[in-house]
N, C-alpha and C positions, 0 to 999 in steps of 0.2 A: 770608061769601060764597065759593063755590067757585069756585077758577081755572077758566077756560072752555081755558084756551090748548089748540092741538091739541095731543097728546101723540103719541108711536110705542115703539116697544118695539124695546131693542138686546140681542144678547147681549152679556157682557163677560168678558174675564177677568183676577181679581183678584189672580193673584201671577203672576210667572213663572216658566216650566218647572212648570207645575201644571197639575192639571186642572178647578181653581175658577173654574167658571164660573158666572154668573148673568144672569139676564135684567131687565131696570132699562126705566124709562118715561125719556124725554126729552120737552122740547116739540119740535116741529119746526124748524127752521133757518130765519131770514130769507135768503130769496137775494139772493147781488149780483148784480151786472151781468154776466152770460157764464152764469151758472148754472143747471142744471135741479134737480126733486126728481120722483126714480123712486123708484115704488112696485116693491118687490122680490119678483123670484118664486123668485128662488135667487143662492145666492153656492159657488161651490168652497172647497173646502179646498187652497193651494198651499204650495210651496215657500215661497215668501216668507212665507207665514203661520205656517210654524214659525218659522222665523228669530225674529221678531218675539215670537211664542210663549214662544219662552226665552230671550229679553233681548239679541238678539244686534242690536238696530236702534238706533242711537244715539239717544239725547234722548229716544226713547219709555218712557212711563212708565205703572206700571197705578194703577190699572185704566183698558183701552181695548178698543175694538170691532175684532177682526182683521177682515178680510177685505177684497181688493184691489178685485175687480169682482162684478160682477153682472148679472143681466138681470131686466127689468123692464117699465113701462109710465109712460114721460113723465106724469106728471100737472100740472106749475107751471114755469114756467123764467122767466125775467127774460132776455128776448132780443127782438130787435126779431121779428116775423112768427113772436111764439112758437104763435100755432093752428095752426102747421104741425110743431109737434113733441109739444103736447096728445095723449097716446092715442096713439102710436108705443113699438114696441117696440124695444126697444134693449139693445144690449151695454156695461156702464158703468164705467166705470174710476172706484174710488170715491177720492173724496177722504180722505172719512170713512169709517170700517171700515166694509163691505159686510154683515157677519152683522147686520142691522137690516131694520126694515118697509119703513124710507126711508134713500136716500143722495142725497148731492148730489155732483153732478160738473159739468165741465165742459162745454159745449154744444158746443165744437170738437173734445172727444175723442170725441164719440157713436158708436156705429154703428147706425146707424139700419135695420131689419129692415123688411122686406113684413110685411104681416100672418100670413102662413103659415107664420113661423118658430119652429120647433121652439125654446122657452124654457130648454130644458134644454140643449141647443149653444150658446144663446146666452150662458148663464152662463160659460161657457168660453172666451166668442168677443174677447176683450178681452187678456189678460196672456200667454199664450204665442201665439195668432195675432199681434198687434203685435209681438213679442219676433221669432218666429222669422221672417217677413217683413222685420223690420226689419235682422235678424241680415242676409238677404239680399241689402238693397237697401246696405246698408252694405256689403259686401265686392263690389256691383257697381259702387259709387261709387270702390271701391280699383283696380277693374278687375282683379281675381282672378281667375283662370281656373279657380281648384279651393279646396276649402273645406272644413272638417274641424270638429266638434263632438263633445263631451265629453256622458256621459249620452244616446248614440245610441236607447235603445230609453223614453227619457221619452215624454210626450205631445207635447213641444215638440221630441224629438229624430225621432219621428215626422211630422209638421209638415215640420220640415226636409229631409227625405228627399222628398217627397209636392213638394215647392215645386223641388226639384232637379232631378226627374224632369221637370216641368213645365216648368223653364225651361234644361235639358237643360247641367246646372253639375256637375261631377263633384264629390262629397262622402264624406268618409271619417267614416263612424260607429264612434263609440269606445265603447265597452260594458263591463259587467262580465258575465262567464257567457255567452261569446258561443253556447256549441251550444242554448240553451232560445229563442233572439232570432232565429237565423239566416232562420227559414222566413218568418216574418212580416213581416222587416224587407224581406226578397226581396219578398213581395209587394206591398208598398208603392210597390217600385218602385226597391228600393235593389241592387246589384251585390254578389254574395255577398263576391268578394274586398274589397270594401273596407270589410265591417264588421269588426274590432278588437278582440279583448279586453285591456283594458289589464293584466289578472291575467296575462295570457301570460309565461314568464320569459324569452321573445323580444321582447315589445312592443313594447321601443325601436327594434327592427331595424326590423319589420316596418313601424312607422311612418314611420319618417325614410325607409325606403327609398318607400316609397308614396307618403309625403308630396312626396319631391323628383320621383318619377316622374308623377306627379299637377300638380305646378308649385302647390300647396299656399301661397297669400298669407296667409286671414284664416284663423286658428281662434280657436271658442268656446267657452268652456270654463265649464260650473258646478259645477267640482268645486275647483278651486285645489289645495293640497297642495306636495309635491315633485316630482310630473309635469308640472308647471311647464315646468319647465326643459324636457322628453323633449318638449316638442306645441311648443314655441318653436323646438328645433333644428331640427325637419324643414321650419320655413317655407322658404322664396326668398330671395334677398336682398331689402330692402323690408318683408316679410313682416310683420303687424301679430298680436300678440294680443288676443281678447276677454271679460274676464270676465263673467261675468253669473251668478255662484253660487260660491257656497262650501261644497257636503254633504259637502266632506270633513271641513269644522271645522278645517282646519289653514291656515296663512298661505301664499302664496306662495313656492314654493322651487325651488330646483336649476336655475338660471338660471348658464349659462356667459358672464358678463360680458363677455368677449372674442368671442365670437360674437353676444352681442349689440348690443354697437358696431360693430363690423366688418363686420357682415350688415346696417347702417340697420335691423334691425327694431326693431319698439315694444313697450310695452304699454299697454292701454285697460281701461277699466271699460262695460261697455256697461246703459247701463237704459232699455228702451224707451218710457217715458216722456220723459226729455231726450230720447231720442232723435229722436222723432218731434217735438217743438214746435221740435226745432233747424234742421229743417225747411224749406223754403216750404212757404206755403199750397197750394200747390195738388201736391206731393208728398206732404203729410199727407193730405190729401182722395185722391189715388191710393193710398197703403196701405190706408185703412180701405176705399175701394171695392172693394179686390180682395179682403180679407178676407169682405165682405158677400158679394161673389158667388160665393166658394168657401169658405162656411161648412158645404155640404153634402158639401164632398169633401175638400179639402185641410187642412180648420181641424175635421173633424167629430173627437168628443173622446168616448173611452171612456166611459160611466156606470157605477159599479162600483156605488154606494148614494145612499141619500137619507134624510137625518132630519130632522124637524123641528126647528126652532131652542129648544128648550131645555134646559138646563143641563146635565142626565145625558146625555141624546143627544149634544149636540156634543162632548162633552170622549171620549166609548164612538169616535164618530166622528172626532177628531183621533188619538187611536191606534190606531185603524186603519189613518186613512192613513200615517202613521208605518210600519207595518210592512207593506205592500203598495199602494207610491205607482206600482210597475208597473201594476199592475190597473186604475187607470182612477180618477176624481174620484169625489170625494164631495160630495157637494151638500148643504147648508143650505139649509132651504125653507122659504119665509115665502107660505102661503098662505091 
């Protein structure tokens, strides 16, 4: 007798640091309590997805299904008044890897869209809208007067720039190749002097000097390394660091211990996930509201390509994004 069970279809990939991937049949997930299952209409290719890609995520083991978030279409949830989430389109922070037909997330992380919402923003609209909002409301809970970021011309370093302007917080963008970045990041909305090339063989100057002219509390940084140290000096006394990436691949360094006891500063790990459940209620429900309502301007997210989810395609498309993660997301699309 043939199994009846539903089944859905995940990508996977079976080594790491490879480009072996396959598409596999799973049954579908029992949900618990809090939990929905979206039908997916795309998933990004992110940062965190290589990470994970080349074995750099602890306990993870292959074969497994990358991908963080996604957008999609509510189809099951185990939630009290769940016919109010049935058939909503939403932005989803996956539990389980994202490159599949179906993911399950959690009901309180949703961002739940108008019917009118461009799906392909929405696949974006979950890990760096959360991240860099959250990045914000963090250094406004520090009572920062000014704020600085690593990776300034990313899609999240744009974001940032775009939310600054808006809530009129001085920000210093830190770049590589600052003269191909200058024009665009200006339009954004960002003050030419305060974008940064960290390649500069001035850098340190020009930051520390910025940074203390600026009165610089929180900086974010996804790059770690031994400029560490160079984005820690230029804080305030107080002054907090926040990690949130590691592309340089190297450990945290160049940290002058005595400036940083003597200056009260910190350092942090920041992941917008803890971030936001550590929350109240009703400050998580204000993040994800404002992301929802400026998903068309402040959260809208480059499309550079789109492939189908299978095997050859996605691994042609993980190196791609690899070598032009400026250019805009890549999207996996399950239609």
């Amino acid at each position: 007798m043939e199994n009846s069970e539903p089944k859905y279809k995940a990508v996977v990939l079976k080594q790491f640091k490879s480009s072996e991937y396959d598409l596999v049949e799973r049954p579908l997930p029992k949900l618990q309590p809090g939990e929905v299952l979206v039908k997916v209409f795309a998933s990004p290719i992110n940062p965190l997805d290589l990470i994970r890609i080349n074995g750099g995520f602890a306990g993870l083991q292959t074969p497994f299904t990358p991908g963080s978030e996604a957008s999609g279409t509510v189809v099951d949830a185990n939630v009290e008044e769940k016919e109010k989430l049935i058939g909503k389109k939403v932005s989803a922070l996956a539990v389980s890897g994202a490159w599949a037909e179906y993911i399950v997330t959690k009901s309180n992380t949703l961002i739940v869209h108008d019917d009118d919402v461009d799906l392909e923003q929405a696949a974006c609209g979950w890990v760096n809208p959360v991240t860099a909002y959250g990045m914000y409301h963090q250094a406004r809970k520090l009572k920062a007067e000014a704020i600085a970021i690593t990776g300034g011309n990313s899609a999240l370093g744009k974001m940032m720039i775009k939310i600054a302007a808006k809530e009129n917080m001085p920000l210093i963008s830190i770049v590589r190749s600052k003269k191909s970045k200058i024009a665009e990041l200006v339009a954004l909305g960002q003050k030419e002097e305060h974008i940064l090339d960290s390649t500069d063989a001035d850098f340190e100057k020009q930051y520390v000097e910025l940074a203390q002219k600026l009165s610089v509390k929180c900086v974010f940084d996804c790059v770690a390394g031994p400029q560490v140290g160079i984005l820690i000096s230029g804080l305030v006394k107080g002054g907090s660091y926040f990690n949130f990436g590691s592309l340089s691949g190297q450990p945290i360094g160049g940290i002058d211990p005595t400036g940083l006891r003597w200056g009260g500063k910190s350092l942090h790990g920041f992941v917008s996930t803890m971030y936001l459940v550590s929350l109240p209620l009703e400050e998580q429900k204000e993040i994800l509201e404002f992301i929802k309502k400026n998903m068309k301007t402040i959260f809208a997210s480059t499309i550079n390509n789109r492939v189908p989810a299978e095997p050859k395609e996605v691994a042609k498309a993980v190196e791609e994004y690899v070598k032009s993660m400026s250019d805009g997301k890549i999207l996996i699309t399950f239609k």
